[in-house]
Structures are given as structure tokens and as C-alpha cells.
Wavefront OBJ file of the C-alpha trace (Angstrom):
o trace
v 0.000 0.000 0.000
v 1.302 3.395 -1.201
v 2.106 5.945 1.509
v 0.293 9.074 1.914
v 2.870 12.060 0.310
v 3.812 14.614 3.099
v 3.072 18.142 2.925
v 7.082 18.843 3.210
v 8.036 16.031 0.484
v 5.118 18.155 -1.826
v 6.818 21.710 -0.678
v 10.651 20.547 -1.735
v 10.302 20.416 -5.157
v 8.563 23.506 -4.966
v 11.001 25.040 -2.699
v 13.866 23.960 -5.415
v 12.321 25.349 -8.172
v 11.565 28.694 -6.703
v 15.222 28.994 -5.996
v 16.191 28.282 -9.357
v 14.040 30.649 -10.937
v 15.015 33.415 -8.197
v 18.762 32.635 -9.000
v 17.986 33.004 -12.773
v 16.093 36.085 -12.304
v 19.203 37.579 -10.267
v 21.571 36.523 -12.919
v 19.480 38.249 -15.264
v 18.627 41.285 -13.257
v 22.489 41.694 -13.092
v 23.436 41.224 -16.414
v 20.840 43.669 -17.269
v 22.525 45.884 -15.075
v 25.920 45.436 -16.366
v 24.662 46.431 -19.915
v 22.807 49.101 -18.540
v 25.963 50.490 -17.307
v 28.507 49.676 -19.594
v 26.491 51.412 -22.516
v 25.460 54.645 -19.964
v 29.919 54.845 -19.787
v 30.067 55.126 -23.700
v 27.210 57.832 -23.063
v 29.313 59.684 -20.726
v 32.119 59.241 -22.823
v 31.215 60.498 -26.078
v 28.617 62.966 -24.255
v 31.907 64.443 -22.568
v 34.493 64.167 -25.983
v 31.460 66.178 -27.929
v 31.621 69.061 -25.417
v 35.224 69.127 -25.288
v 35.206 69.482 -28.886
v 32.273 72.078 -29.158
v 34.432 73.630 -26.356
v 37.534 74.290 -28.378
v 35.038 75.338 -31.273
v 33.875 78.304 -29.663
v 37.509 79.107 -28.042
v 39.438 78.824 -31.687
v 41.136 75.776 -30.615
v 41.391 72.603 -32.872
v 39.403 69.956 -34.697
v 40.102 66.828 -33.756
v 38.558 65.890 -37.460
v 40.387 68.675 -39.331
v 43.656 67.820 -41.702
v 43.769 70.904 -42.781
v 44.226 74.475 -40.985
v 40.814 76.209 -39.906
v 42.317 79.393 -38.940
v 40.247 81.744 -40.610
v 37.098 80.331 -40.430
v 34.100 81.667 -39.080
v 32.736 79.982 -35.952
v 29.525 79.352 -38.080
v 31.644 77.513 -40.643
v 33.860 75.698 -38.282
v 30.092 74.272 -36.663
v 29.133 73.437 -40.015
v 31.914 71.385 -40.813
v 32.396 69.693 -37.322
v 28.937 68.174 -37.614
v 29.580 67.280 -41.271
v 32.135 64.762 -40.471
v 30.962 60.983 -40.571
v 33.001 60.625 -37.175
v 30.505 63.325 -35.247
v 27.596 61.758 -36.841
v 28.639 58.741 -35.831
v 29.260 59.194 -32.635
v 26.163 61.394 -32.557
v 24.316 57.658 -33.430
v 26.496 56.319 -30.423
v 25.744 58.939 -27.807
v 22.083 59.152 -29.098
v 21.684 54.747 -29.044
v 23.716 54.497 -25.886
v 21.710 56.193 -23.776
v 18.383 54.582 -24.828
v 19.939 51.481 -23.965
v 21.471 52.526 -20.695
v 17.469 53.872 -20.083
v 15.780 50.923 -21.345
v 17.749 47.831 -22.351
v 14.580 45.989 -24.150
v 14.120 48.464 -26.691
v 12.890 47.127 -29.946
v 11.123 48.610 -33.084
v 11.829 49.201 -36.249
v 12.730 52.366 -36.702
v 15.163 51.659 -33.272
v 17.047 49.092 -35.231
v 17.649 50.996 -38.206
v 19.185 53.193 -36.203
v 21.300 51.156 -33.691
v 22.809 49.194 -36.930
v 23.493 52.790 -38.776
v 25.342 53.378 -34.883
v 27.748 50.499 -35.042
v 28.331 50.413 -38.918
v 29.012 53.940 -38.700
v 31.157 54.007 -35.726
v 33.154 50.676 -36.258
v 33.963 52.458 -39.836
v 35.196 55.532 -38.251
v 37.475 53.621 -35.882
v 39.026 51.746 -39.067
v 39.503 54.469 -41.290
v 40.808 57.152 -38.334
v 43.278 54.370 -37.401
v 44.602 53.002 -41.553
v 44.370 56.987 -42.839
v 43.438 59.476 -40.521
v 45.897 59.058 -37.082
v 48.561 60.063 -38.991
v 47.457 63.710 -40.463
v 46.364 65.322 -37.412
v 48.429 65.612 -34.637
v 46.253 66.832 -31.203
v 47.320 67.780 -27.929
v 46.058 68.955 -24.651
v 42.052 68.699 -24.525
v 41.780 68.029 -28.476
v 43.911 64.588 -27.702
v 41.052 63.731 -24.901
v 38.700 64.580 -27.434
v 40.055 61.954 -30.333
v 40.548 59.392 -27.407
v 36.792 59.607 -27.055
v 35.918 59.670 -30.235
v 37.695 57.710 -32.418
v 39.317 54.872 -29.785
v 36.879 54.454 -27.143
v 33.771 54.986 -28.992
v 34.395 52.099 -31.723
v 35.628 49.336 -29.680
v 33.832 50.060 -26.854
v 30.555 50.152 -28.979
v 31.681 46.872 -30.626
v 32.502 44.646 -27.476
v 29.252 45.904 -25.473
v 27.397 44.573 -28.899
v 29.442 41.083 -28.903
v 29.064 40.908 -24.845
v 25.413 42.354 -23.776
v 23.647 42.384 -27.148
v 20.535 42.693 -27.314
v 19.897 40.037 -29.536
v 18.559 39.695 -32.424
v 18.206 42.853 -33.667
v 19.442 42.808 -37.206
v 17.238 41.404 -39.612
v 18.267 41.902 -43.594
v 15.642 44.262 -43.943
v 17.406 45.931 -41.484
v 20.789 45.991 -42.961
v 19.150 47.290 -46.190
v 17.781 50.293 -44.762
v 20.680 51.289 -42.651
v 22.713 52.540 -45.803
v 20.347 55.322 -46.205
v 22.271 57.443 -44.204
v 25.704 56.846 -45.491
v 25.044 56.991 -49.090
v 22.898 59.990 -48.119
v 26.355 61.297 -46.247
v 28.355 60.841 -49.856
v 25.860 62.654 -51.904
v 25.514 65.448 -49.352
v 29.354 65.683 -48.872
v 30.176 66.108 -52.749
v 27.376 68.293 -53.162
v 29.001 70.940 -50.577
v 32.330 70.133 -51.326
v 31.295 71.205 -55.616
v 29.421 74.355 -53.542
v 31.848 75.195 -50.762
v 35.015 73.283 -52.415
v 35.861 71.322 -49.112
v 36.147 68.021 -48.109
v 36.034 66.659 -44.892
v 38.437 63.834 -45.574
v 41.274 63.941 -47.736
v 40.289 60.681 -49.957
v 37.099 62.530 -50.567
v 38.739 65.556 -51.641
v 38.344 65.939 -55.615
v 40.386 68.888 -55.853
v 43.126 67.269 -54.162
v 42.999 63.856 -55.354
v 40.703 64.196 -59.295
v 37.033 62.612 -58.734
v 38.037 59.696 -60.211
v 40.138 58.739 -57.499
v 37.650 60.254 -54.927
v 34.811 58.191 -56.221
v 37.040 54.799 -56.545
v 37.370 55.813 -52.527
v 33.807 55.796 -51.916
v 33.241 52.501 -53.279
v 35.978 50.827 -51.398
v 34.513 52.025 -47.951
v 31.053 51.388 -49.555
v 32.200 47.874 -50.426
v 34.220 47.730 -46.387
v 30.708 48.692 -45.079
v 28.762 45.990 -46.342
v 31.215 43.530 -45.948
v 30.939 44.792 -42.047
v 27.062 44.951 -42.245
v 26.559 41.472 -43.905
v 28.850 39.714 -40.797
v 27.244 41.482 -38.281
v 23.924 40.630 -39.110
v 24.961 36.721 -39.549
v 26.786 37.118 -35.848
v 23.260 38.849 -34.894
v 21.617 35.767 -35.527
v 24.350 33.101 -34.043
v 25.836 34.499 -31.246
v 25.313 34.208 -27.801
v 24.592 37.407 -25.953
v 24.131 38.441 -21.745
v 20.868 40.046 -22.962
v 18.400 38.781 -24.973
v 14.718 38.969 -25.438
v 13.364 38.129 -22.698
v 10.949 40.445 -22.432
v 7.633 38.616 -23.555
v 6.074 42.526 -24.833
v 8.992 42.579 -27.123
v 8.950 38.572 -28.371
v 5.942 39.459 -31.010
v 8.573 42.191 -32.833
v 11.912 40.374 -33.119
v 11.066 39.105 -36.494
l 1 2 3 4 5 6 7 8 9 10 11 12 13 14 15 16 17 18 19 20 21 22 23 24 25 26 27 28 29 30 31 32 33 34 35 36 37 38 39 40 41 42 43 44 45 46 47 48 49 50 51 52 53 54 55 56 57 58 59 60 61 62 63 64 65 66 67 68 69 70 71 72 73 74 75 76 77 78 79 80 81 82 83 84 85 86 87 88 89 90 91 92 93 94 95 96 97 98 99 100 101 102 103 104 105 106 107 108 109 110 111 112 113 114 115 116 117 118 119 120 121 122 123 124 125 126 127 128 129 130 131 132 133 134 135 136 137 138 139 140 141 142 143 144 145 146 147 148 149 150 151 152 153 154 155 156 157 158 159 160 161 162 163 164 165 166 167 168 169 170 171 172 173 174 175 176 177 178 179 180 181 182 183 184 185 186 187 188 189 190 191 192 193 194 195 196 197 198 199 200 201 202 203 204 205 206 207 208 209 210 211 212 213 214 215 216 217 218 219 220 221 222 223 224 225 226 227 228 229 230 231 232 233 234 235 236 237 238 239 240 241 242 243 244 245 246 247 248 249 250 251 252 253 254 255 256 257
């Protein structure tokens, strides 16, 4: 004959998985918290290297961005150019992304993605191309050195390994990746538009008067071609890797796909 199960055999197993799911929940709760913070740093970081920058704008000091001389220029064209560069727009997308996330980790949508893929294509390009062309034509110092360490060091890898750690994942569908090279291709147009008006560049591969527009356009497609090279593996590592933050949130599970 079958004994009679106690109430404390019945409670155990209940007991057991209560603690499980409590020890889950705090391993999520910090993770979350770890991504919260880690993205709220870049925040701070390119939040602090833009007003350093604006700073020495305003005083007639230098831009980080600049290879050639901007003495001379009026403070309205030295704005104009300093938020023409694809390294402040950029890190505009960074600043602008990061601080969602460091707000609200789960955010989803599609507009949101579009723009948190146009942040890390943008940025990881401005890291590559500041380090193989750019390091070596301007030379800051002082403040405008604390300035390029925020933009064009920290910002990049910092926005990369927080994506390959924390996520969130998935984010990236192809549709995605598609509409994400609105902005740069919109960035080319614009910039040879003003530099045929205003004859300046902001880079000196760009620069048709310096270079012929042959060679300038043969540039564009190279970092055109580097860009989707860089869009196409992140969105396959979007869809494979793990990450500390997924979606777990079960308001966000009906608009991953």
C-alpha cells in the first residue's frame, strides 16, 4: 500500500524550483545591469568628448577631425563642418543609441534598429579608417587629444565589445541591414554636393580637388564595399551568437522578427 505524500516532500520540489528561478532572475537582473551600465559609460564618454570638442570650437582651438588648418574660419563655418564629419555623426548615433539602452535595455522597433545598426556600422567604420588613414594627419594635444581618445578609440571598440558581450539580440534582420545605408550613401551625396558648392572636403580621400574625382569616387566605393562587408557579418553574428541580454521580455517577443 502506497504511503500518503507529506506536505514537506510536496513543498521541496517547490522550494527547489523557486530557488532556481530566483537565482535566474538575479543573474538576469544583473546582467541587465551590467549592460545598462557599460552602454550609460560610452554615453558619458562620447557625451563628454562632444563638449570638449564644441568647447575648443567656440575658443578657436582645434578639430580633432580637421587635416587641414581652420584658422580663418568663421565659428559658423567651423560648426558646419564639425557636424559634417561621418566621425561626429557617428558618434552622434552612439551617444544618441547608448543612452536609450542605458534607459531601457529591451528596446525594440523598427525604426530603433535601423538606427542602432546605422550606430555600429558607422562608428566601427570611423574607428578603421581614423586608425589606416586618418591618425597620422592630425596631430592633437592637450584637450583636443582627450577629445580623439573619445571619439575615435573608445567609442568604436567600446561600442563593438558591449554589442558582442550584452547584445541585445537579435536585432538585425536583412531588412534591417538594407535600410541602414540610407544614411551613409545619403552622407556621400551630401558631402560632394558641398564640397562642388563650398570646395571642401572633410576627408582627404574625398577631396576631388586634391585627389581628381576619379580617385575620390574609386574611394567611396571601397569604404562602400568595407561597409557591407561589415554589415553582412554582423547581421549573420546577430543571428548566431550568444549574448548576456536577450529577449526576454515577452512585450517585445511578437517584434523580433
Amino acid at each position: 500500500m502506497d504511503e500518503p505524500i507529506s506536505a514537506q516532500q510536496t513543498a521541496a520540489p517547490q522550494a527547489t524550483t523557486a530557488a532556481g528561478i530566483d537565482a535566474r532572475a538575479g543573474a538576469s537582473s544583473a546582467r541587465i545591469r551590467a549592460a545598462r551600465i557599460w552602454f550609460g559609460g560610452i554615453a558619458v564618454v562620447v557625451g563628454v568628448a562632444l563638449i570638449i570638442q564644441i568647447t575648443l570650437i567656440f575658443t578657436g582651438g582645434q578639430d580633432v577631425n580637421a587635416f587641414q588648418s581652420t584658422v580663418g574660419q568663421s565659428l559658423g563655418t567651423r560648426f558646419f563642418h564639425l557636424f559634417s564629419y561621418f566621425t561626429i555623426q557617428s558618434n552622434l548615433f552612439v551617444l544618441g543609441t547608448s543612452i536609450v539602452l542605458a534607459l531601457n535595455i529591451w528596446k525594440n522597433g523598427r525604426v530603433w534598429r535601423v538606427l542602432r545598426f546605422d550606430a555600429m556600422l558607422g562608428i566601427i567604420i570611423t574607428g578603421l579608417v581614423y586608425e589606416g588613414i586618418l591618425a597620422a594627419l592630425v596631430h592633437p594635444t592637450g584637450w583636443a587629444l582627450a577629445a580623439t581618445i573619445g571619439f575615435h578609440y573608445i567609442s568604436p571598440w567600446a561600442t563593438l565589445i558591449g554589442w558582442f558581450i550584452f547584445g541585445p539580440r537579435p536585432r538585425m534582420p536583412w531588412s534591417t541591414t538594407l535600410l541602414a545605408f540610407i544614411w551613409p550613401v545619403a552622407w556621400l551625396v551630401f558631402t560632394f554636393v558641398v564640397g562642388a558648392i563650398m570646395n571642401w572636403y572633410p576627408y582627404p580621400f574625398l577631396d576631388v580637388t586634391l585627389i581628381g574625382f576619379a580617385d575620390s569616387l574609386r574611394n567611396c566605393l571601397v569604404i562602400l564595399l568595407i561597409g557591407v562587408i561589415i554589415a553582412v557579418v554582423l547581421t549573420l553574428l546577430d543571428r548566431h551568437l550568444p549574448a548576456l541580454v536577450h529577449d526576454g521580455a515577452p512585450r517585445m517577443r511578437s517584434a523580433r522578427r
